[in-house]
C-alpha positions, 0 to 999 in steps of 0.5 A: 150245800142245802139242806140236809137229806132226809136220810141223814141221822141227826142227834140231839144233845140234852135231853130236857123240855128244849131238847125234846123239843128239838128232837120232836122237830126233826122226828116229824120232818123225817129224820133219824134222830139220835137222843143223849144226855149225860145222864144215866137213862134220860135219854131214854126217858125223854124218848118215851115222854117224845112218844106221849106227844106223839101220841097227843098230836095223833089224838088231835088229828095233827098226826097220822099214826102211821107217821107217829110209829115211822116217828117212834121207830127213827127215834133212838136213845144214845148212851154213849156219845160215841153213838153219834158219830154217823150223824151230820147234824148235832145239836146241843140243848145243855146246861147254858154255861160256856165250859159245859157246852166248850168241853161238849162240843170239843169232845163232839169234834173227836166223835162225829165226821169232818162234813158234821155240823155242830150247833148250839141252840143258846140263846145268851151265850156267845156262839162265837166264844163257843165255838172258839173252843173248836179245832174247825170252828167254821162248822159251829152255828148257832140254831136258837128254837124258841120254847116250846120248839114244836109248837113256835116257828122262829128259828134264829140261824146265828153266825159266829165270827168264824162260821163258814157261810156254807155252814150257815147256809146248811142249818138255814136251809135244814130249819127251813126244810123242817117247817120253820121259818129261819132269820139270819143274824150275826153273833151279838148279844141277845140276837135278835129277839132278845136284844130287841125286845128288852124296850118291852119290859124295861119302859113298862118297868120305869113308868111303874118305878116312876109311880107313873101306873100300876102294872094292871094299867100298864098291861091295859094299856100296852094290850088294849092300846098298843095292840100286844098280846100280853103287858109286860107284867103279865108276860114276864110273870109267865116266863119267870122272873128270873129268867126274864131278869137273867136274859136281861142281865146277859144282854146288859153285861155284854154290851159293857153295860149300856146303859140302854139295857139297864136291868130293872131294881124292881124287877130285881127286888121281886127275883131277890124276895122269891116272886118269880112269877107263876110258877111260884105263885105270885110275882107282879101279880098274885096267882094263889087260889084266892086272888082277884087280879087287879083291875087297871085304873078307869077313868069315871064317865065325864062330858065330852067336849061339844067340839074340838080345833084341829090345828095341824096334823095329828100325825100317825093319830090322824085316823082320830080326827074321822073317829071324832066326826062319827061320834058327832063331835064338831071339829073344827079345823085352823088354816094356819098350821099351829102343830099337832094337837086338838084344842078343847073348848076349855082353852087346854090342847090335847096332844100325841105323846112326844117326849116332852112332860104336861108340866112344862106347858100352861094346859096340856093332857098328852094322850097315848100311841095307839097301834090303831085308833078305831080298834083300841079299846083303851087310850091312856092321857097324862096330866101334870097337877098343874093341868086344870081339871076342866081339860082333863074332863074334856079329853076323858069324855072325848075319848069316851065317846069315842068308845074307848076306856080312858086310864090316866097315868101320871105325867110320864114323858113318852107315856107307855106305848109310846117310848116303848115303841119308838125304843124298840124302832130305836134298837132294830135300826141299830142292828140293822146300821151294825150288820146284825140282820136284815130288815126283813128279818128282823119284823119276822123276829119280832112277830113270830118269836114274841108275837107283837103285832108289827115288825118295828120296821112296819112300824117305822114305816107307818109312824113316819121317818122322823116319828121315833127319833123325835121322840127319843130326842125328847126324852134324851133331853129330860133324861140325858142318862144315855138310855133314850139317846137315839141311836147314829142309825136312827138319827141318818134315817130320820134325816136322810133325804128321799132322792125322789123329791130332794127334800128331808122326808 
C-alpha cells in the first residue's frame, strides 16, 4: 500500500503550535483534516489560528485563495474523539508523557477502523514502548515533523520493534505525497537528528568548561570556520535551554548513560538559574534591550612568516598550501615525508588539530578543521604556554595574510570544529553499523533537520577514512573516560581494505 488517497480525512490529535502545524501540512496537500484536543474549544481556536496562516501565505503569494478557502472548508474542528473514526490517518501531537500518549492511542484503537494507521510524532519517547500499549501495534509508526512543521521538510519515519512494514511504507510514502522528504529509521533514542547532533552542543560546551574559549569565540568559530549555520550557544539559547538539555538528558537515560551523551553541568547550571535562552531573555547571552553582544576573541594584526616548509601532506588542509602561494608566501617543499605539518621560519611547526595537545611537543600551534580553507572567514590555532611566541606570531600572520581572522584558544585537544566533527562521523557510523538508518538517509537528516552544511558521510568522504578515528583515538588516549572512545563501526571503516588496490585505505 502507498500512500494515502487524498480523499481520505485525517485527524490530528492535539491542538497546539506542532499539531497546527501538522494539520496546515496535510490541509494544503489536500486532505480533510480533523482537529481535537482534549481541551473545550481549542480545536476550534487552533482552526481559526490555521486560518490566519492561510491567510499569510495568500498575502505572500504562496497560496491561492481558492486554495485557502478549499483549505478552510476541509478543516473541521472535532469535539469528541468519537468524530475521527472515519478517518485512515491519525496523528498525535500531545503532551510528550508515555501515559498521556498510552491511554490516547488505547483509546483511539476503540475509535477508528482496523486499515487506520495511528502515529506519534514524539521525538523523545519510545515509539516502540508507545505502541506496546496497542492491541494491533503493527499500525503504530512514528512521524517526527520538526518544528515549525509548514516551513521544515524533514520528516523522520520511525519503526517500532513491532511495526509492520506496510505501515511504515504507507506513512513513507503519505509524508512524502504531502511535500516532505522522509528518512527511514529504526526506534532508538533521539532518532536520527537527535541522537547525532547531540557532538554539536556537547564539545562546543567542554571547550568552554575547560576555559578553552568563550562562547562567542566558540560560535565564531563553528560558523565562520566549520561552515554551521549557527554555534551552539547562539542555537540552543534560540531553541531553549531547557528543551535542549531536556533532549539531551532523554538521549543520555536511554542509552544507560553512555557516557558519549553526557549532559553539560554548565548548561545545567544555566536551566537551574532560569536562563533558558531568549525567551527568557538571557542565557548564554544577554538579549535585554541594552545588551551588546560579545565579541569573539581576535587576534592582533602580526607579521606573516616570508615562507613556510611543507613536509608531508596537510591532509584535508591540503587546499591551504595554494592559498599560501597566492598570498606570496614562499613554501618550500621537503622531499622526505616528515608528517603533516608547515615549518616556520622560527623552527615551531604548525599542524591540523589531531587529538593531541601543544604541551606535549617542543613548539607546536595546532590550528583548527575548516570545512573549506578559501571560504572560511576565520581559522582558530591553540598554543600551550610552553609555546614561543615567535610561532605563535608567525602562524597569527600566516593565516592573516591569507585573509582569515585568527582567534586563539587555549590548548584544547581536537579544538572545536575539529572533534566536533570527527564525534559526529563517529555517532553516524555507529547508527549505520546498529541498523538504525541508511547512509543516505541519515547526511539528508542532518542537513535538512539541523541544516549543517554536509551530511557526516559527506564529510567522511571528504576527511579521508581514516581522518576521524585517528583523531578520536587521540583524544581517548588523553581522555580515557570513554566519551571519545571510537565507536567498532568507525574502527572497521578506518581499517577496512579497498578491494580494488588490496591495501588498507
Amino acid at each position: 500500500m502507498t500512500a494515502l488517497d487524498i480523499s481520505s480525512p485525517v485527524a490530528v490529535v492535539g491542538a497546539g503550535t506542532m499539531g497546527q502545524g501538522i494539520a496546515q501540512v496535510a490541509l494544503v496537500a489536500g486532505h480533510s483534516v480533523r482537529l481535537y484536543d482534549a481541551l473545550p474549544g481549542r480545536a476550534r481556536e487552533a482552526a481559526d489560528a490555521i486560518g490566519v496562516r492561510l491567510d499569510r501565505l495568500v498575502d505572500k503569494a504562496r497560496l491561492a485563495a481558492a486554495d485557502r478557502d478549499a483549505a478552510r472548508a476541509r478543516l473541521l474542528p472535532a469535539e469528541n474523539i468519537t468524530d475521527l473514526a472515519d478517518c485512515t490517518l491519525v496523528v498525535e501531537a500531545v503532551l510528550e508523557r508515555l501515559d498521556v500518549k498510552q491511554d490516547l492511542f488505547r483509546e483511539l484503537e476503540d475509535v477508528v477502523g482496523e486499515d487506520c494507521l495511528l502515529a506519534t510524532n514524539t521525538s523523545s519517547l519510545s515509539v516502540t514502548a508507545i505502541g506496546g500499549a496497542l492491541r494491533n501495534p503493527g499500525r503504530f509508526v512514528g512521524l517526527h515533523f520538526f518544528n515549525p512543521a509548514p516551513l521544515l521538510p524533514l520528516v523522520e519515519v520511525v519503526s517500532g520493534f513491532s511495526t509492520d512494514v506496510t505501515s511504515a511504507t504507507r506513512a513513507y510514502e503519505m509524508a512524502r505525497a504531502w511535500g516532505k522528504t522522509p528518512v527511514a529509521c529504526a526506534d532508538t533514542p533521539g532518532f536520527i537528528v537527535n541522537r547525532i547532533a547531540r557532538p554539536f552542543y556537547a564539545e562546543a560546551f567542554a571547550v568552554h568548561e575547560a576555559q578553552g574559549a568563550d562562547p562567542a569565540t566558540i560560535d565564531a568559530v563553528l560558523r565562520e570556520c566549520g561552515g554551521f549555520r549557527m554555534g551552539a550557544f547562539e542555537l540552543t539559547d534560540l531553541i531553549g535551554q531547557d528543551v535542549n538539555e531536556s533532549v539531551t538528558h532523554s538521549v543520555w537515560r536511554s542509552f544507560f548513560q553512555d557516557v558519549r551523551f553526557t549532559p553539560s553541568l554548565a548548561q545545567q547550571r544555566l536551566v537551574e538559574s532560569g536562563r533558558l535562552g531568549r525567551k527568557t531573555g538571557q542565557g548564554w547571552y544577554d538579549y535585554g534591550e541594552s545588551a551588546e553582544r560579545p565579541e569573539p576573541h581576535t587576534a592582533e594584526r602580526a607579521q606573516p612568516p616570508a615562507y613556510v616548509v611543507a613536509e608531508g601532506d596537510l591532509g584535508p588542509a591540503s587546499e591551504l598550501i595554494a592559498l599560501i602561494r597566492e598570498a606570496g608566501i614562499q613554501v618550500r617543499d621537503e622531499d622526505e615525508d616528515h608528517g603533516t605539518r608547515l615549518v616556520l621560519p622560527s623552527g615551531g611547526q604548525l599542524a591540523l588539530a589531531d587529538g593531541q595537545t601543544s604541551v606535549e611537543f617542543r613548539d607546536v600551534v595546532y590550528f583548527d578543521l575548516a570545512l573549506d580553507y578559501r571560504e572560511a572567514g576565520r581559522i582558530a590555532l591553540s598554543a600551550s604556554q610552553d609555546t614561543s611566541p615567535q610561532t605563535l606570531a608567525e602562524a597569527t600572520g600566516l593565516f592573516q595574510a591569507l585573509g582569515k581572522q585568527v582567534s586563539v584558544i587555549g590548548d584544547v585537544p581536537g579544538m572545536i570544529v575539529a572533534r566536533t566533527v570527527a564525534r559526529i562521523v563517529d555517532l553516524a557510523h555507529d547508527a549505520v553499523g546498529k541498523g538504525v538508518a541508511t547512509e543516505e538517509d541519515i547526511d539528508t537528516a542532518m542537513r535538512l533537520g539541523v541544516n549543517y552544511p554536509l551530511g557526516p558521510f559527506e564529510w567522511s568522504r571528504r576527511l579521508g577514512r581514516n581522518w576521524a578515528y585517528a583523531l578520536l583515538d587521540d583524544l581517548h588516549l588523553r581522555d580515557p573516560s570513554g566519551r571519545y572512545a571510537p565507536s567498532l563501526a568507525l574502527y572497521r571503516h578506518a581499517y577496512a581494505t579497498d578491494k580494488r588496490e588490496g591495501n588498507p585505505s
